[in-house]
C-alpha positions as CSV (number, residue, x, y, z in Angstrom):
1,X,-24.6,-0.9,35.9
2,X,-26.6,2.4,35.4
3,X,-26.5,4.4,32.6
4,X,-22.7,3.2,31.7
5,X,-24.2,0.7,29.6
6,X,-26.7,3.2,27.8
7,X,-24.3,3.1,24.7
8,X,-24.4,-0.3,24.1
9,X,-26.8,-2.0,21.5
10,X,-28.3,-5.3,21.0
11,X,-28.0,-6.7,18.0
12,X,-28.8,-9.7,16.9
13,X,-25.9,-12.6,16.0
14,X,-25.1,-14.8,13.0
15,X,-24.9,-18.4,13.2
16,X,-21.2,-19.0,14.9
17,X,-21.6,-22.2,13.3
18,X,-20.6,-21.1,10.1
19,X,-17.0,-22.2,8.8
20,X,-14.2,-19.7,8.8
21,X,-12.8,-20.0,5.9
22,X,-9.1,-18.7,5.4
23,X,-6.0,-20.1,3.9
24,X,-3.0,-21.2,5.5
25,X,-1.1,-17.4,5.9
26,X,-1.0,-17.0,9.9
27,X,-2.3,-13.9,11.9
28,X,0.5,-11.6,13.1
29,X,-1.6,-12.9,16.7
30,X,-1.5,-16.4,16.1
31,X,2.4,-16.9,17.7
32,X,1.0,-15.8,20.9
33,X,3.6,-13.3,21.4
34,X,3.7,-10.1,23.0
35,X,4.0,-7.9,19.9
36,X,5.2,-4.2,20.7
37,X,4.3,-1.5,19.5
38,X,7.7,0.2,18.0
39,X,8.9,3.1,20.7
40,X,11.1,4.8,18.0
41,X,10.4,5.0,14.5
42,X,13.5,4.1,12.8
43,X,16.3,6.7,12.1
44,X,16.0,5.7,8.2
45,X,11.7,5.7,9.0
46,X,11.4,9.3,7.0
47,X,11.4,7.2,3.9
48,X,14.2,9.6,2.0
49,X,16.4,6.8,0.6
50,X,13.5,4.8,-0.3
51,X,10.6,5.5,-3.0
52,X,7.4,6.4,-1.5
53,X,4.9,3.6,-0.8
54,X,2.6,3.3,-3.5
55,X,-0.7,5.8,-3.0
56,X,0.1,6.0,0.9
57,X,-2.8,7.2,2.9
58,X,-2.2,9.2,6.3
59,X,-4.1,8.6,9.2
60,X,-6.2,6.2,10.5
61,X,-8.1,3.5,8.4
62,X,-11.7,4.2,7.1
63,X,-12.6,1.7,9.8
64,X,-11.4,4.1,12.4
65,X,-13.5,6.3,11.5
66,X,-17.1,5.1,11.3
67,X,-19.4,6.1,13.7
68,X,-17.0,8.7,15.4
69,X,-18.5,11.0,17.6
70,X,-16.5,14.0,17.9
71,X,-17.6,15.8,21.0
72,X,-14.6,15.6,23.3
73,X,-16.8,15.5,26.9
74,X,-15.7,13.8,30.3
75,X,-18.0,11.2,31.4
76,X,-18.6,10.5,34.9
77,X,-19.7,6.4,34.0
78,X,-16.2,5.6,34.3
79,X,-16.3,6.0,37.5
80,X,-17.4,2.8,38.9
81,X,-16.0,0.6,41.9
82,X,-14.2,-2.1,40.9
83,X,-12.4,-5.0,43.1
84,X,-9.2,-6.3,41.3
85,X,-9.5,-9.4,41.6
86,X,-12.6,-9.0,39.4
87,X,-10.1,-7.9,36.3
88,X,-8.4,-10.4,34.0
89,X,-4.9,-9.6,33.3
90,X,-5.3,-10.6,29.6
91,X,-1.4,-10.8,29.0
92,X,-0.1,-11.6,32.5
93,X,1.8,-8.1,32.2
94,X,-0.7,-5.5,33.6
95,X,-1.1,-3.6,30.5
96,X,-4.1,-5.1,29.3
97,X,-7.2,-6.0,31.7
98,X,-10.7,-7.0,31.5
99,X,-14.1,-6.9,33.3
100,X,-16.7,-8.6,32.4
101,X,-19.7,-6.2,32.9
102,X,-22.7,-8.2,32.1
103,X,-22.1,-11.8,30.5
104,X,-23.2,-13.1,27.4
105,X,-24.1,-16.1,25.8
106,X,-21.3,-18.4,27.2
107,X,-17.5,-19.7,26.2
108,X,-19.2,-21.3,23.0
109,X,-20.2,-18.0,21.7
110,X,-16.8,-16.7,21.4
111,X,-15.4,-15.6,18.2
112,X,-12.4,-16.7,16.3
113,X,-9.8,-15.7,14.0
114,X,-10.2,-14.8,10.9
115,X,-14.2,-14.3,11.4
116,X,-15.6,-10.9,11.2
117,X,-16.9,-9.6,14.7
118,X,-19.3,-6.3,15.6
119,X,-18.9,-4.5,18.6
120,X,-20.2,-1.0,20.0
121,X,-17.0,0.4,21.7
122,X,-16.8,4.1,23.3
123,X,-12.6,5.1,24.1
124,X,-12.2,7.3,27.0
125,X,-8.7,9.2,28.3
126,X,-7.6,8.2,32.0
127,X,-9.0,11.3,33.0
128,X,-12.3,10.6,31.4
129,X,-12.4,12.1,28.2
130,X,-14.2,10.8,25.4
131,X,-12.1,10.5,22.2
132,X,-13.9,7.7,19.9
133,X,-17.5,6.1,19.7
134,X,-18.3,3.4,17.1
135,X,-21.4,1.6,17.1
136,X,-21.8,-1.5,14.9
137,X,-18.1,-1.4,14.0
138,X,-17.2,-4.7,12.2
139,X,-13.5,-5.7,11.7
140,X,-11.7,-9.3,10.7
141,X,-10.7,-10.6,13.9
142,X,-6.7,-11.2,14.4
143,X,-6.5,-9.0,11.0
144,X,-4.6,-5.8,12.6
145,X,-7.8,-3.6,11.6
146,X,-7.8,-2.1,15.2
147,X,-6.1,-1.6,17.6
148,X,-4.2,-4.2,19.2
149,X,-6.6,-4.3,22.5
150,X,-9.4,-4.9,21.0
151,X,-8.2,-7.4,18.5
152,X,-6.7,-9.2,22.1
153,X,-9.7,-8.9,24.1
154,X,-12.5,-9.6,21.4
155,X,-11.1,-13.1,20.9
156,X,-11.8,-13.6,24.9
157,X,-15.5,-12.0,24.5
158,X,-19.0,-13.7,24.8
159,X,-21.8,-12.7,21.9
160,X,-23.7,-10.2,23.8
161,X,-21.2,-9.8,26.6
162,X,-20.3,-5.9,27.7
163,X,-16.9,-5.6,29.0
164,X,-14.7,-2.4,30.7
165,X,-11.2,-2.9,29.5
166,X,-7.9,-1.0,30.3
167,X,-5.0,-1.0,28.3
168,X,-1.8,1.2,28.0
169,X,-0.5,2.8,25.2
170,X,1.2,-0.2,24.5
171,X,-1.9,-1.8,22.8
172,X,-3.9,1.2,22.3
173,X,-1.9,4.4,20.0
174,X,1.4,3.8,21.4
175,X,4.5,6.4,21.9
176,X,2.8,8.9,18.4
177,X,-0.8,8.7,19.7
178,X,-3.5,9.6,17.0
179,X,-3.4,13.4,15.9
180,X,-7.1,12.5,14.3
181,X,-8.8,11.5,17.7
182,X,-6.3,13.8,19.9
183,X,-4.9,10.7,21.5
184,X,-1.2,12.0,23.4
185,X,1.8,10.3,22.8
186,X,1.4,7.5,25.5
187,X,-2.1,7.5,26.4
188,X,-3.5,4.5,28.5
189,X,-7.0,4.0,27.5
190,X,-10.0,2.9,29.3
191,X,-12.7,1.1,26.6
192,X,-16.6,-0.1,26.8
193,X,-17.0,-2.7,24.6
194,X,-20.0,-5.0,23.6
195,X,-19.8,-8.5,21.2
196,X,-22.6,-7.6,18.9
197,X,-22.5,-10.7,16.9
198,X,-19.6,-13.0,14.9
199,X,-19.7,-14.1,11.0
200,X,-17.6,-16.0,8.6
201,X,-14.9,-14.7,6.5
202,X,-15.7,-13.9,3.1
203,X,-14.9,-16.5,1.0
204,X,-12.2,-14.8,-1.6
205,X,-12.9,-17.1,-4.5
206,X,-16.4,-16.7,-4.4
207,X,-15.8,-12.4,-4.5
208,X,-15.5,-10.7,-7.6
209,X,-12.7,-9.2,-9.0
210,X,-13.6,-5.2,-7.5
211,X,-14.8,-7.1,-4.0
212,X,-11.1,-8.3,-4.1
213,X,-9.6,-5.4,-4.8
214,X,-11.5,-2.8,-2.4
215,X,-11.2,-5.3,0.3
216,X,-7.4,-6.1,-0.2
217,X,-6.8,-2.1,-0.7
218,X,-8.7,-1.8,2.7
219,X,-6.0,-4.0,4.1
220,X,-2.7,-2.5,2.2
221,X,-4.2,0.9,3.2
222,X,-4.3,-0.4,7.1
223,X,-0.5,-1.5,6.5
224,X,0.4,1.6,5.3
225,X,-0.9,3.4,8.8
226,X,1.0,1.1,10.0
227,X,4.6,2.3,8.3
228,X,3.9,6.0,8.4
229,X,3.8,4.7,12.2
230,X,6.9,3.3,12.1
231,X,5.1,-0.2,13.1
232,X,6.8,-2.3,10.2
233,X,5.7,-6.2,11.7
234,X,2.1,-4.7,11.9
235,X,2.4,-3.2,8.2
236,X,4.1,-6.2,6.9
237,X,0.9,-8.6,8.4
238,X,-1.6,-6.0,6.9
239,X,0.4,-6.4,3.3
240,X,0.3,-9.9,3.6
241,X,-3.1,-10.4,4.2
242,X,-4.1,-7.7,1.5
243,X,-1.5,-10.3,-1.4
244,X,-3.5,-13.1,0.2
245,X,-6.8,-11.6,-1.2
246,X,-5.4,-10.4,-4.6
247,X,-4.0,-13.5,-5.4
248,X,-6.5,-16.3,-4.5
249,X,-8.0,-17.5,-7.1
250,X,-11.4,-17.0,-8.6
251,X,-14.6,-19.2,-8.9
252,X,-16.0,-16.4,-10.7
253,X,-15.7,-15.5,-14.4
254,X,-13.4,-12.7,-14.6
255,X,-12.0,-10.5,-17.4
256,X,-8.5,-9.3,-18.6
257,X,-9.2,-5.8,-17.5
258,X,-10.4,-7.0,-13.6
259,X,-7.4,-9.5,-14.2
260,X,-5.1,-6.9,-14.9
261,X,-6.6,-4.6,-11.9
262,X,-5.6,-7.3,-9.6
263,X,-2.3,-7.9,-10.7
264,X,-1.9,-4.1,-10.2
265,X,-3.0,-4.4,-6.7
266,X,-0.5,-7.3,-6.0
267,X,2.4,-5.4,-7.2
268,X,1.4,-2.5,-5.0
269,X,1.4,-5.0,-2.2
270,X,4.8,-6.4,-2.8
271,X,6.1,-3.0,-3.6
272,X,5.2,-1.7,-0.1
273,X,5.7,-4.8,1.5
274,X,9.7,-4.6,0.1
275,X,9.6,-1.5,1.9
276,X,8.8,-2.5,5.4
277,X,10.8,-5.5,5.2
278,X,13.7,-3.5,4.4
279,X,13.0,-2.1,7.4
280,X,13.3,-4.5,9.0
281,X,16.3,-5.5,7.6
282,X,14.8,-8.8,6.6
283,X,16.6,-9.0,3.4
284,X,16.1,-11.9,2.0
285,X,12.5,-11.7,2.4
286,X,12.7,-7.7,0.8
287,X,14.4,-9.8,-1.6
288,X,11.7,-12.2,-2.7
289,X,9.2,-9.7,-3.1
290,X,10.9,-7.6,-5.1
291,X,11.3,-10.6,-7.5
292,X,8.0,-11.4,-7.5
293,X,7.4,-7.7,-8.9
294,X,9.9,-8.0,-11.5
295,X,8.8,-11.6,-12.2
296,X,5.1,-9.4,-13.7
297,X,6.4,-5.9,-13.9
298,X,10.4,-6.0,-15.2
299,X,10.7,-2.0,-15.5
300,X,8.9,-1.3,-12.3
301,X,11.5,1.3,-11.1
302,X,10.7,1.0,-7.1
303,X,11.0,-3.0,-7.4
304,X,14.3,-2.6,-9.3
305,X,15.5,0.6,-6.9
306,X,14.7,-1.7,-3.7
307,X,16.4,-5.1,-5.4
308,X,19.4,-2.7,-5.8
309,X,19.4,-1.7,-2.0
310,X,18.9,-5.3,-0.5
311,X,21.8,-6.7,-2.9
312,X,24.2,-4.1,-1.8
313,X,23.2,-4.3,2.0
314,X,24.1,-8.1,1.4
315,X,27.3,-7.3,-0.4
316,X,26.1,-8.2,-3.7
317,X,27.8,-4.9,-5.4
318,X,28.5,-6.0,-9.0
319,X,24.7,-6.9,-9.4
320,X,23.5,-4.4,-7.0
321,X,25.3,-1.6,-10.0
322,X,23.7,-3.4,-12.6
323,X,19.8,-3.4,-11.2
324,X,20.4,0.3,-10.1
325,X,21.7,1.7,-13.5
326,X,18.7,-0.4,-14.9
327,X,16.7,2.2,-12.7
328,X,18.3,5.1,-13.6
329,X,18.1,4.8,-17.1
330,X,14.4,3.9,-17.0
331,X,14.3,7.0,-14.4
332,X,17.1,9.4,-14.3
333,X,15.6,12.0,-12.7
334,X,15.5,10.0,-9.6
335,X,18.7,11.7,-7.1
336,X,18.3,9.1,-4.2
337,X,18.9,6.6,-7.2
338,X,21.7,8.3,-8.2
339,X,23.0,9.0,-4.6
340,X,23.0,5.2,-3.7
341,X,24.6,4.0,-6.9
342,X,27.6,6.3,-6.3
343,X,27.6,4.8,-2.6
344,X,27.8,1.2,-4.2
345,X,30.2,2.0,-6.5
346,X,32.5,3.6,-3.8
347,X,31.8,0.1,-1.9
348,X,32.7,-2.4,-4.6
349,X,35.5,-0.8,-5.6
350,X,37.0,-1.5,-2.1
């Protein structure tokens, strides 16, 4: 293939025989479904009736950012003949394809969910541009750590294999774009990717307490990309899987003050997964994590502010006053606070 393949490296692979071990919580991927990327951020998405997520980070994940080569130069290796019938449609929709480049060590060598992959991949513009290199960038497979093309087309990639993938916007940066990389708004990509090598999944009861909580902050700071973005599904999968690690339990002697740390993290979690669920208008479910807040942190004033909204979105006014003045009073400074209460009371008294 010339010197198109000049980026890739070898490296060599774990044992894929090792067990994947993960609990029961599915992958946003696992239904199958064609998951879109949003096209509008909601009209409510500027976050002014709602409290700010908890230590939001802008931008794209730390992940995102390793490796990155930031010389912005065309490269003439994308141009390469191609026959079509040589691509796979991924999704049967034409927005995701794949060539296999040079195969790898055959269908038994493919990675799986939950295992953590490495891949060299280089991100080019349609008209040839180079926006992104990352050599030896490792990601949980099916996790949401990258974009959705690569965690797509990973899953359907040998050990060792180099691939040529296009995908729209739709899996790539969607309608925003990155401002980081210089993506535009609705940027197809073309990607060179290589399966380095697959390993297990960490196994959470075996980490200590500040392995859990750096690697579950990873996560919730992935799912709060994900919000600023207006993606709420994505952000709510990325929450999940960061309460997943915070709350398994330990095989490791831990004390109050790590125990305490990780309770902190699982509140955060909760807090911003209320958020996007509320988003979502999945109420009951906004509903249930807001509880579970309350349930270890009774004066948390986001929790009690968010259990306010859901009850009056379902109609539940009388309590829906009674959690917000608890709110107010613990923070009456707070005008959106103040705002909605008035806007319940006008309601109930209907």
């Amino acid at each position: 293939m010339g010197d198109k393949e000049e980026f890739f490296l070898h490296g060599d692979h774990k044992n894929r025989d090792s067990i994947v071990k993960r609990s029961s919580q599915p992958s946003l991927l696992d239904s199958g479904e064609d998951f879109e990327m949003l096209d509008n951020a909601d009209e409510d998405s500027s976050g002014d009736d709602l409290p700010p997520l908890e230590d939001a980070g802008g931008g794209e994940s730390k992940e995102e950012h390793h490796s990155r080569e930031p010389a912005r130069t065309k490269d003439t290796t994308l141009e390469v003949s191609t026959t079509q019938d040589e691509w796979q449609d991924v999704l049967g929709n034409g927005h995701l394809k794949k060539k296999v480049l040079e195969p790898g060590q055959g269908p038994d060598s493919r990675p799986l969910r939950g295992q953590i992959v490495q891949i060299n991949v280089k991100s080019f513009l349609s008209d040839g541009i180079m926006v992104e290199e990352q050599l030896g960038l490792s990601f949980t497979l099916g996790d949401g750590d990258v974009i959705q093309a690569l965690d797509l087309v990973v899953q359907l990639m040998e050990i060792g294999e180099k691939a040529l993938v296009e995908t729209s916007a739709k899996y790539a940066f969607g309608v925003i774009g990155s401002e980081t990389l210089r993506v535009p708004p609705d940027a197809d990509l073309t990607l060179h990717v290589q399966l380095l090598s697959t390993g297990a999944s960490p196994d959470f009861e075996l980490m200590n307490p500040t392995e859990k909580v750096t690697l579950a902050g990873v996560k919730r700071e992935r799912g709060n990309m994900y919000y600023q973005r207006g993606d709420y599904t994505f952000a709510v999968n990325s929450y999940s899987i960061a309460l997943q690690i915070a709350e398994t339990s330990s095989k490791v002697d831990i004390s109050f003050e790590e125990e305490a740390e990780l309770l902190e993290m699982k509140v955060k979690c909760l807090n911003n997964m209320a958020a996007a669920q509320l988003k979502l208008e999945h109420y009951e479910a906004a509903l249930r994590s807001c509880v579970s807040v309350l349930t270890h942190q009774p004066d948390n004033v986001k929790a009690l502010f968010r259990k306010g909204k859901v009850l009056a979105l379902q109609g539940e006014y009388a309590e829906s006053i009674q959690t917000l003045k608890r709110a107010l009073k613990l923070e009456p400074s707070n005008k959106v606070q103040l705002t909605l209460l008035g806007c319940t009371n006008c309601a109930g008294a209907q």
